[in-house]
KOLTIDO-609559 format. One record per residue (C-alpha): residue number from 1; residue in three letters; x, y, z. Coordinates in Angstrom, 3 decimals. Example, Ala and Ser with C-alpha at 12.3 -4.5 7.8 and 13.67 -1.06 7.14 Angstrom:
i, aa, u, v, w
1, ALA, 12.300, -4.500, 7.800
2, SER, 13.670, -1.060, 7.140
END
This chain:
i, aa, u, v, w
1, UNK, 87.608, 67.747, 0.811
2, UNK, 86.444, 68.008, 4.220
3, UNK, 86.550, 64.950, 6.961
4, UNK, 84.479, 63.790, 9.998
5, UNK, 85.996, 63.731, 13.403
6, UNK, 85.975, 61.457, 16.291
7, UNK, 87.161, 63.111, 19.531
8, UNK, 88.754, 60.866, 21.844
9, UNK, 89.857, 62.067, 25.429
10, UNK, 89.695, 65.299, 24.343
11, UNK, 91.862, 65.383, 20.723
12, UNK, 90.433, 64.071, 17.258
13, UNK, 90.759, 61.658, 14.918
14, UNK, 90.733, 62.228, 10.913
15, UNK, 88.704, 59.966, 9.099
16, UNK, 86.600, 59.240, 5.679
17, UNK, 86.045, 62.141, 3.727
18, UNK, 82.420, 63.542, 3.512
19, UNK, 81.085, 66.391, 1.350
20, UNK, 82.437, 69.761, 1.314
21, UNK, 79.914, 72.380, 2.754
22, UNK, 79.381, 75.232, 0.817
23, UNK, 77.591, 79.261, 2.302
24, UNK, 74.041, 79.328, 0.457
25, UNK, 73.071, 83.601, 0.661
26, UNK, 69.764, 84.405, 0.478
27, UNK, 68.494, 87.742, 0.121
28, UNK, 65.535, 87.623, -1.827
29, UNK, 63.324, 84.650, -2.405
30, UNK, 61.164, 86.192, -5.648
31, UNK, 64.574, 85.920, -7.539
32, UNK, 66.802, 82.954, -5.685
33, UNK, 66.224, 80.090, -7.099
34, UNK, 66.966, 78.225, -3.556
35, UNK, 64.043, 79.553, -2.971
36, UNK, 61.344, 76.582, -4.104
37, UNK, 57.630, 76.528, -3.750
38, UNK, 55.990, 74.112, -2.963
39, UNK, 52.486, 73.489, -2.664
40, UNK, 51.939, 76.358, -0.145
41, UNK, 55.370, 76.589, 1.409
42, UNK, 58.547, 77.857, 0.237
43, UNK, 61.134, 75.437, 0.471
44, UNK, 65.041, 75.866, 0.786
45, UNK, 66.903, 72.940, 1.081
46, UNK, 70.545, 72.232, 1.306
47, UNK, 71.453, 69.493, 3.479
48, UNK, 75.209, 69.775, 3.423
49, UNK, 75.624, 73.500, 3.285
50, UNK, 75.430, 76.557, 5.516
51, UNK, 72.248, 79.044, 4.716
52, UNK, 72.472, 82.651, 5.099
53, UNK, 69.614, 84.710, 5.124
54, UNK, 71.271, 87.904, 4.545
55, UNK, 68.518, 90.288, 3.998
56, UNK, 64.854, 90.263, 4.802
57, UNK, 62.622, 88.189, 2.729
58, UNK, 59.383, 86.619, 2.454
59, UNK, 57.825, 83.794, 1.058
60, UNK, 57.426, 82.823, -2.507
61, UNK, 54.328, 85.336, -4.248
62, UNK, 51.516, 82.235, -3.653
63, UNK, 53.367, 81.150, -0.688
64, UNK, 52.491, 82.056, 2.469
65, UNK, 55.151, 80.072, 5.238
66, UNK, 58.730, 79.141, 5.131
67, UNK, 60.807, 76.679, 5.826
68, UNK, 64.738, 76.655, 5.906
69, UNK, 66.325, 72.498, 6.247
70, UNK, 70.257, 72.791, 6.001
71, UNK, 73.357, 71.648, 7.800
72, UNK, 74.170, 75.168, 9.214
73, UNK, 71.229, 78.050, 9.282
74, UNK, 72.701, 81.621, 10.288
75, UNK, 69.899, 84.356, 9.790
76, UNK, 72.143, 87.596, 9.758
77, UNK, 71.303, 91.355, 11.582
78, UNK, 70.498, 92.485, 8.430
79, UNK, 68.533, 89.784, 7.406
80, UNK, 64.852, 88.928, 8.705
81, UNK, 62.035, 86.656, 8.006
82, UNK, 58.378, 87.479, 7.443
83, UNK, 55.128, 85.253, 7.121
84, UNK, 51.417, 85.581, 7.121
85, UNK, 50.663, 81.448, 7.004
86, UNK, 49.121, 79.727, 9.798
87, UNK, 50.911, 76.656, 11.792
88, UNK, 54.363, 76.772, 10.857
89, UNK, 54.664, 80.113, 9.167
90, UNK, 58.541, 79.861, 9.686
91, UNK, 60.391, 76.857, 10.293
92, UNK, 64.257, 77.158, 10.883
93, UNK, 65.766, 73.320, 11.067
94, UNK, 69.297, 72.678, 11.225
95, UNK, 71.740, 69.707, 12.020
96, UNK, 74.048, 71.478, 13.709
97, UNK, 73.973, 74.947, 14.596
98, UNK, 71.362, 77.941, 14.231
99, UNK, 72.264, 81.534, 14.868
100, UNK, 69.821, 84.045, 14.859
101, UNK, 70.768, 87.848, 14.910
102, UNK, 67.722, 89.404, 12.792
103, UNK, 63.895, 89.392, 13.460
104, UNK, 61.769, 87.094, 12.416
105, UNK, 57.796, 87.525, 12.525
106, UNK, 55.316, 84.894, 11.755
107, UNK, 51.988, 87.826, 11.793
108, UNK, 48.755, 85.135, 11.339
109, UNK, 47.261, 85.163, 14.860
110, UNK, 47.476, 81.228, 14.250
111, UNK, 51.484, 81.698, 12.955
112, UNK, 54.018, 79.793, 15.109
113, UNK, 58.084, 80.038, 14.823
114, UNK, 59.879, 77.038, 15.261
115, UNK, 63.953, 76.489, 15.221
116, UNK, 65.418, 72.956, 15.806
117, UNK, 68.815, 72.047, 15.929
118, UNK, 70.836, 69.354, 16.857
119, UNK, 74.455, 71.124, 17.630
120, UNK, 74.012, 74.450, 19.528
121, UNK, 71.224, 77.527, 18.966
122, UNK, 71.776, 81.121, 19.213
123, UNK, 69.644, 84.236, 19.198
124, UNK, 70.431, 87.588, 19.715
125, UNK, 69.935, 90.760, 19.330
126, UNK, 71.350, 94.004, 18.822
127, UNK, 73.192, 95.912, 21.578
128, UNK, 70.985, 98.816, 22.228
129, UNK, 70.148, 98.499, 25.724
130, UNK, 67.028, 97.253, 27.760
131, UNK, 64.409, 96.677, 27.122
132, UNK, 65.782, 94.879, 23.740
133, UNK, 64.158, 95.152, 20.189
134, UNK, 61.534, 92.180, 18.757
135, UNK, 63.700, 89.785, 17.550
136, UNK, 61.055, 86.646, 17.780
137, UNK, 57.574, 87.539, 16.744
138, UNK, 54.166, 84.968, 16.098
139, UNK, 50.461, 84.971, 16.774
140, UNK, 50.385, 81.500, 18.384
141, UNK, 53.636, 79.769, 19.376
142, UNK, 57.580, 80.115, 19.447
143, UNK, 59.181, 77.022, 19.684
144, UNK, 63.059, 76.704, 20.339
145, UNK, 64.716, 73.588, 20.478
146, UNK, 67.878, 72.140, 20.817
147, UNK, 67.850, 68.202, 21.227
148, UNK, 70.963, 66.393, 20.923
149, UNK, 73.259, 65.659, 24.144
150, UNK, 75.039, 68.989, 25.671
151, UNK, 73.088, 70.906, 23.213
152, UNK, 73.016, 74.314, 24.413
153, UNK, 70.716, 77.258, 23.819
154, UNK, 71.399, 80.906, 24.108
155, UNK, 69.113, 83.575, 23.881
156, UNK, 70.546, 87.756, 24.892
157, UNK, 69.198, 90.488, 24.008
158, UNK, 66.109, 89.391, 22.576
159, UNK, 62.585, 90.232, 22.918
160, UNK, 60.039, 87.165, 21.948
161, UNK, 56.123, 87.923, 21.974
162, UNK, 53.797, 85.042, 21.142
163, UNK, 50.905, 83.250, 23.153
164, UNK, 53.076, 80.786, 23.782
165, UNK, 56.623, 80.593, 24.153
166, UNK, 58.516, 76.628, 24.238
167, UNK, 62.299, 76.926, 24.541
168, UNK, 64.081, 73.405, 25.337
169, UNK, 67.950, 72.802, 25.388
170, UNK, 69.340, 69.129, 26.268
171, UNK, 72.298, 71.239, 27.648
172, UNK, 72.263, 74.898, 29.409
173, UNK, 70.102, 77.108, 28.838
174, UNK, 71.505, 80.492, 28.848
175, UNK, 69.729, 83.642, 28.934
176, UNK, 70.667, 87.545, 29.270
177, UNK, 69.269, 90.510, 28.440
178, UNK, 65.644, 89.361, 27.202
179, UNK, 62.017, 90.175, 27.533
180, UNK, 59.410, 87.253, 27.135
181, UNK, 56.123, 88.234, 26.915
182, UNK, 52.712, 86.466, 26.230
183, UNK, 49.264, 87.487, 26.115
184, UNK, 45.766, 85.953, 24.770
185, UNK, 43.792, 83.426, 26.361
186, UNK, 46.052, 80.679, 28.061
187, UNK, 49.162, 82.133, 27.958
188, UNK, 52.307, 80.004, 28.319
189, UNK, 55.822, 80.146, 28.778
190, UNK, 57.904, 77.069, 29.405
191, UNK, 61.611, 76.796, 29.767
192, UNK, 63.219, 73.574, 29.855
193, UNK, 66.851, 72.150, 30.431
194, UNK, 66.933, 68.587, 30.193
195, UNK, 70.679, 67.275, 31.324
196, UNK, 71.768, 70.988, 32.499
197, UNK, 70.960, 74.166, 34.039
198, UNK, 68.587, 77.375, 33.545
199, UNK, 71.352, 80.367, 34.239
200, UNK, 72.524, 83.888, 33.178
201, UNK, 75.409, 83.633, 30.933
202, UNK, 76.273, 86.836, 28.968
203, UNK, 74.962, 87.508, 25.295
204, UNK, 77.296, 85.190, 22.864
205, UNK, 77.658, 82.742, 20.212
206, UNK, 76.610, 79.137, 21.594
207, UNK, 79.055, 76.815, 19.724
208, UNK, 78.974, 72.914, 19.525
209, UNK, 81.617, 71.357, 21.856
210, UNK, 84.000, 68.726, 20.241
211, UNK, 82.398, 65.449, 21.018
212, UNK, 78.929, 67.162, 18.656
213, UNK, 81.516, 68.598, 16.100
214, UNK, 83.001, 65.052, 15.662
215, UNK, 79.418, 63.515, 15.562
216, UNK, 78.141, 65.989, 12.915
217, UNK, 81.249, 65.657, 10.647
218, UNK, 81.848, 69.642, 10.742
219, UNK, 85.896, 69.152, 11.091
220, UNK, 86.297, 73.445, 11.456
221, UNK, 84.258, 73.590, 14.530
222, UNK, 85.924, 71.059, 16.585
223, UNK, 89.459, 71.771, 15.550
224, UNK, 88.703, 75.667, 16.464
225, UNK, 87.242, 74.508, 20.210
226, UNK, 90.418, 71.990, 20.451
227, UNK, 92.753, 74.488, 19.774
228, UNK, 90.714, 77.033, 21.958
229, UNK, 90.808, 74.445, 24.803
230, UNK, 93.952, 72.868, 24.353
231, UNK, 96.268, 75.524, 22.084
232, UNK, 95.418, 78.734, 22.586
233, UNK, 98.486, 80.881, 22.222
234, UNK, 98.703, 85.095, 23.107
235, UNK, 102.158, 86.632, 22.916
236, UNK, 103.301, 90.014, 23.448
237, UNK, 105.828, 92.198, 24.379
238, UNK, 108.528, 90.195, 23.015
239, UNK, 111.046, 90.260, 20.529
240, UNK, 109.690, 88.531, 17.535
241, UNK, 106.298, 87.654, 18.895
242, UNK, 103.815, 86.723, 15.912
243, UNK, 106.369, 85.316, 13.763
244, UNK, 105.806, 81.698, 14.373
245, UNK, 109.800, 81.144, 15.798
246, UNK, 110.128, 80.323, 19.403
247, UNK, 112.931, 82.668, 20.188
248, UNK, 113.761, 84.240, 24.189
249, UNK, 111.792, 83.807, 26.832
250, UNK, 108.925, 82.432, 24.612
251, UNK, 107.379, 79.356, 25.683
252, UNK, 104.899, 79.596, 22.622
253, UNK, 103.796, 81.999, 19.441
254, UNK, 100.703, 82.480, 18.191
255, UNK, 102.231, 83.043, 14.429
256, UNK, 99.798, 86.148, 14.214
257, UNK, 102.089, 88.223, 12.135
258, UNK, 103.731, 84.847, 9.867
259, UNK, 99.633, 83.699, 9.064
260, UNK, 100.277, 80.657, 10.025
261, UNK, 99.779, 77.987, 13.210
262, UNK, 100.659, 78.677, 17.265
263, UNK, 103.838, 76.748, 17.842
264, UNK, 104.755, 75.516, 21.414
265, UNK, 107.691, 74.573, 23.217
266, UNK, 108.073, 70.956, 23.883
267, UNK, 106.841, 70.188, 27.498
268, UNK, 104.962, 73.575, 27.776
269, UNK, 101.477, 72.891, 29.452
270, UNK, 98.623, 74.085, 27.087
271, UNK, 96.926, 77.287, 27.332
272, UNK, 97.657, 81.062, 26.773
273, UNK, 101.060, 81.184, 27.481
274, UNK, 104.131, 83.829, 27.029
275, UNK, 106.706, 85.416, 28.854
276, UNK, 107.421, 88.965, 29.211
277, UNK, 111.277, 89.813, 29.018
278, UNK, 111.198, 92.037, 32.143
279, UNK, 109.338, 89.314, 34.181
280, UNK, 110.380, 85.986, 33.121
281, UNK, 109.230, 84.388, 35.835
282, UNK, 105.464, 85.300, 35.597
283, UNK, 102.960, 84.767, 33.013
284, UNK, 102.438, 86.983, 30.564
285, UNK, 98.513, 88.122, 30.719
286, UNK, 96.241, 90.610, 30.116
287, UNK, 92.036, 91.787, 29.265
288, UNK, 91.187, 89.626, 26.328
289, UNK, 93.360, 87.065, 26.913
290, UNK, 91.127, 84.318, 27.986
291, UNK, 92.647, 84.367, 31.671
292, UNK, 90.187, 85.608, 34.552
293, UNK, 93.057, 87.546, 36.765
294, UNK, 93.406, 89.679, 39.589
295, UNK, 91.013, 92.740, 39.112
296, UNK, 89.126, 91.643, 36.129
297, UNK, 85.299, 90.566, 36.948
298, UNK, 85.325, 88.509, 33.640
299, UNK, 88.062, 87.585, 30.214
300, UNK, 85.999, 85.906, 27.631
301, UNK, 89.218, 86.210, 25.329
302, UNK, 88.531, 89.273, 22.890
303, UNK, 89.095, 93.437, 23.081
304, UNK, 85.061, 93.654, 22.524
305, UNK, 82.646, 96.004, 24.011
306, UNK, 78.769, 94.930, 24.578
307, UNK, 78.808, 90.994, 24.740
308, UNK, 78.819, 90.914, 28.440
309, UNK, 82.728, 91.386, 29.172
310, UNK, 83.473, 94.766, 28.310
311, UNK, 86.765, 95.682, 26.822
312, UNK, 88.179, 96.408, 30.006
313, UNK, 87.414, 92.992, 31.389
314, UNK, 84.420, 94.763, 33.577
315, UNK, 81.099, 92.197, 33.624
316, UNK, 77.782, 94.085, 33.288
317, UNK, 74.424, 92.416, 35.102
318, UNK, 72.453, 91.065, 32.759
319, UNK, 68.013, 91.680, 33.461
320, UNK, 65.957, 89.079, 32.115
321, UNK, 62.144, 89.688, 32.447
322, UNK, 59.232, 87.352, 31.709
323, UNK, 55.504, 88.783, 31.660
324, UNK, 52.408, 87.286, 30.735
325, UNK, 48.786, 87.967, 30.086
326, UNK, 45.347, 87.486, 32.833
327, UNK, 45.598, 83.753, 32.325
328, UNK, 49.630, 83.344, 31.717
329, UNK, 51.461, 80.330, 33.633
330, UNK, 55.120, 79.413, 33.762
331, UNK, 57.219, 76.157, 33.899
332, UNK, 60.863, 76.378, 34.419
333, UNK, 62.408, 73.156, 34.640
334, UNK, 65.849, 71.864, 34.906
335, UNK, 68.169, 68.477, 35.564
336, UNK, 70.518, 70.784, 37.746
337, UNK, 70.346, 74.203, 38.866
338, UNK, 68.286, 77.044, 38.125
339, UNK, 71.248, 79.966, 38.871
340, UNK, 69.803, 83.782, 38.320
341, UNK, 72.468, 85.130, 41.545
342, UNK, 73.368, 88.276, 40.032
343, UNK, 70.793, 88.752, 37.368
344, UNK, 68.008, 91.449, 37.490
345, UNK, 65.469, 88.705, 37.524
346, UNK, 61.115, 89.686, 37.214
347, UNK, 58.490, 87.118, 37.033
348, UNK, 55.362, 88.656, 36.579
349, UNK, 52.504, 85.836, 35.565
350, UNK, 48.827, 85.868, 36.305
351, UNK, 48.256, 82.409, 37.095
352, UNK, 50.793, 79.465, 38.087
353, UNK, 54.329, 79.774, 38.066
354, UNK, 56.653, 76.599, 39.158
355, UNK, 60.660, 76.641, 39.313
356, UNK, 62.160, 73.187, 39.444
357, UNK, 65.155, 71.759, 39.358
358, UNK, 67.329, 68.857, 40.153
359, UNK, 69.954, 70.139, 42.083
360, UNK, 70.054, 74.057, 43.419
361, UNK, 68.074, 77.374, 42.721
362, UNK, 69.393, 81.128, 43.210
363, UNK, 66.233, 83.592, 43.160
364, UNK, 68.543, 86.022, 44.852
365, UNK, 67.601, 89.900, 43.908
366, UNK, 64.996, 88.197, 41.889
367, UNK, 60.733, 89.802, 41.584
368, UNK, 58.184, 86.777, 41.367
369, UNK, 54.658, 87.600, 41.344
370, UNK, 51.843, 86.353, 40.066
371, UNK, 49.140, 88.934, 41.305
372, UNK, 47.424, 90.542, 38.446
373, UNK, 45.017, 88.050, 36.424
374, UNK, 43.578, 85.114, 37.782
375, UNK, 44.421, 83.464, 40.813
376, UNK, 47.249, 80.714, 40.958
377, UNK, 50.245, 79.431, 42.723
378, UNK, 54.384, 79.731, 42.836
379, UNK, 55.490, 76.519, 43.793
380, UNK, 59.891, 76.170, 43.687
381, UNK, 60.860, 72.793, 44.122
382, UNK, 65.237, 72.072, 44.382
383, UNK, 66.571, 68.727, 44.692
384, UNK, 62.499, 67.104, 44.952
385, UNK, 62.491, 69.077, 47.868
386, UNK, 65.816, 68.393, 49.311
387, UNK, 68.341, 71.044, 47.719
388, UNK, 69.397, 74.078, 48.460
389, UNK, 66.994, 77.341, 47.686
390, UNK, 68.281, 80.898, 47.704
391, UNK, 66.150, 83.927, 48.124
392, UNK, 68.675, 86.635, 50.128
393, UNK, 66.805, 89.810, 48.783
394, UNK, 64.073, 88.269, 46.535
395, UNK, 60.741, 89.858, 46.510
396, UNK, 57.726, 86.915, 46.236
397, UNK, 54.671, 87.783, 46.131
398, UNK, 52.009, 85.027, 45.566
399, UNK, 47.968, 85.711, 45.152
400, UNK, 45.304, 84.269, 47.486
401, UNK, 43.862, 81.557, 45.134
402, UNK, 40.213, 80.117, 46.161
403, UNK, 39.602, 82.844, 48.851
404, UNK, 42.706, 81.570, 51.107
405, UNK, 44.224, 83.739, 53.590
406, UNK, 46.916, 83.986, 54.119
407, UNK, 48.116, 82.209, 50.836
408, UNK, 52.274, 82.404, 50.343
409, UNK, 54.874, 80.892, 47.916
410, UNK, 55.299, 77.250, 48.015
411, UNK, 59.353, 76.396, 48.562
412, UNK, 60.748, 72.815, 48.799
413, UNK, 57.075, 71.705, 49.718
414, UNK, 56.661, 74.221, 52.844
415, UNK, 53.686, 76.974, 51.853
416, UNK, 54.250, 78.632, 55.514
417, UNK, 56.412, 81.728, 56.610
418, UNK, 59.272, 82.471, 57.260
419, UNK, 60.601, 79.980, 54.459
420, UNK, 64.084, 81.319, 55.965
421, UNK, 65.563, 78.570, 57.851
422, UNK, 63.250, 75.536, 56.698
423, UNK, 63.593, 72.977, 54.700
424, UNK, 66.939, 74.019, 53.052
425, UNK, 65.739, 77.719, 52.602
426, UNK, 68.653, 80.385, 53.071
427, UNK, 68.548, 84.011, 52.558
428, UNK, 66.416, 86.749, 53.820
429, UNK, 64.038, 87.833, 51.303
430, UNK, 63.201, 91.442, 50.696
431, UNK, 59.338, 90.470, 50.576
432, UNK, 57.397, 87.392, 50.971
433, UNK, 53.644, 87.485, 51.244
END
């Protein structure tokens, strides 16, 4: 049986059990029978089980949209989704968490994606490089959402094409490695982070934290981020290290060789800990270990190439470009910061382009422009005028809307150069005009 968890200050609580979730594959919906149609959908429903979709498929023959409603929705790299129906030609809706590593393409010009969640969304893409392959794909509208508190969205290495593109997270927003592009008439894109921030975070798995494991039951999730936060054990280069006895110099085992769970010496604060017999005095560390040390740029705690921490521990700059059509506009809006230091950030949008946020914004190194298409205006707006606004190196470049002249970007309310200096503007910007 599985049981729902209540995390309080920081550990959990087992209580009544609820229904064991079960993995639902799909790989071909003319032959699954999870695969239901309905009127002019096809329907898959499993509300207390995980659905893979681990091939491409397609609607129902007669069908012509899809939609997916399950605890847990994981559409695999060598899985896809295809759909010719108009509105919601595929609708992805989960209770807690939706990953998304293969494409999915809603083709009716009138054809809209849309993926809610309540516990933490991914997408992303293969590793090949930049610019990164279609991964999102509809005529009208792609719509990501992420709603409950902390919820976090994150989207790397993924290229999403529509006339409009929505994407709203309750927590961060994290993006890397992606091209959004729009075109048609009326062209939007609209990020949104409603209790966090807008940033560059390096391609990964977005995972629930404890407190939305323990609301939504799933007792695997939050034990794994307790013990990751609270018990995470590395040993090595001792004598009997992986066999689950504390033995030495060992201040904890990670059991890695016995199969079985970390054990810790009594009093031993939590975290990756071991001793190496030459050194017993330091901590035993190294790249992959969790531990951001001397000489390493980054340690997201694995030995893997190509998900933004190299093997080596070396972190790679992630380029995240948005691009619209003659009439496009863009909203980026968060509670706290909008932080792109370090990322090779473009904004290119015909029209209007605003950049708010609660607390702080880093443009630095960042390209916005909005002079091709019709005439509009960059407006960035920190603190409701008040916080701090970075743009050390940023090239802005705003069009002369209604004949003005000069007409220049609009920071913390002040649309007069040099920005530099005024109203909580710092950095010297490779271009402003």
């Amino acid at each position: 049986m599985k049981y729902s968890l209540l995390a309080t200050t920081g550990m959990a609580m087992l209580l009544a059990p609820t229904v064991v979730a079960a993995d639902l594959t799909i790989t071909d919906c003319r032959v699954d029978a999870a695969c239901r149609a309905v009127g002019a959908k096809t329907v898959i429903q499993a509300p207390n089980d995980r659905v893979i979709v681990a091939a491409p498929i397609e609607p129902v023959p007669g069908t012509r949209v899809i939609r997916i409603e399950a605890r847990e929705i994981e559409v695999t790299e060598a899985g896809g989704i295809t759909a010719d129906g108009k509105g919601k030609a595929i609708a992805l809706l989960a209770d807690t968490i939706v990953t998304v590593r293969g494409p999915l393409r809603a083709t009716n010009p009138n054809g809209d994606i849309v993926v809610e969640t309540g516990g933490a969304l991914t997408v992303l893409g293969p590793d090949q490089g930049f610019p990164p392959g279609a991964m999102l794909t509809a005529g009208d509208r792609v719509r990501l959402a992420c709603d409950e508190p902390a919820c976090v969205v994150s989207i790397g290495r993924a290229s999403l094409n529509a006339r409009r593109i929505y994407v709203e997270a309750d927590g961060d927003l994290q993006l890397c490695d992606n091209l959004f592009t729009t075109s048609s008439p009326r062209d939007l894109i609209k990020l949104t982070s409603h209790e966090g921030s807008i940033i560059q975070a390096p391609p990964s798995t977005a995972t629930m934290t404890a407190r939305q494991a323990s609301l939504s039951g799933d007792r695997g999730a939050a034990i794994d981020w307790l013990h990751l936060l609270f018990e995470s054990c590395h040993c090595e280069d001792v004598t009997g290290c992986g066999d689950g006895i504390l033995t030495g110099v060992e201040t904890c085992d990670d059991a890695s060789l016995a199969g079985g769970d970390p054990v810790f010496q009594p009093g031993a604060p939590p975290g990756r800990i071991c001793r190496r017999p030459e050194h017993p005095s330091d901590p035993c560390t190294f790249c992959g270990d969790g531990l951001l040390q001397t000489g390493e740029d980054c340690d997201d705690g694995n030995a893997v190439a190509g998900d933004g921490c190299s093997n080596e521990c070396k972190a790679r700059v992630c380029e995240n470009e948005f691009r619209g059509g003659v009439e496009s506009a863009m909203f980026a809006t968060a509670a706290k910061d909008i932080a792109m230091a370090g990322v090779r950030l473009h904004i290119e949008i015909a029209e209007n382009i605003e950049l708010t946020a609660g607390e702080m914004i880093d443009l630095t190194n960042a390209v916005v422009s909005n002079l091709h298409g019709k005439p509009g205006e960059i407006e960035i707006e920190a603190g409701r005028g008040s916080g701090l606004v970075t743009i050390g190196g940023a090239t802005l470049l705003d069009d002369q809307k209604g004949g003005q002249a000069p007409d220049v970007s609009e920071i913390n309310g002040r649309e007069q150069l040099p920005h530099t200096g005024h109203n909580n503007v710092v950095g010297v910007p490779a271009m402003d005009d």
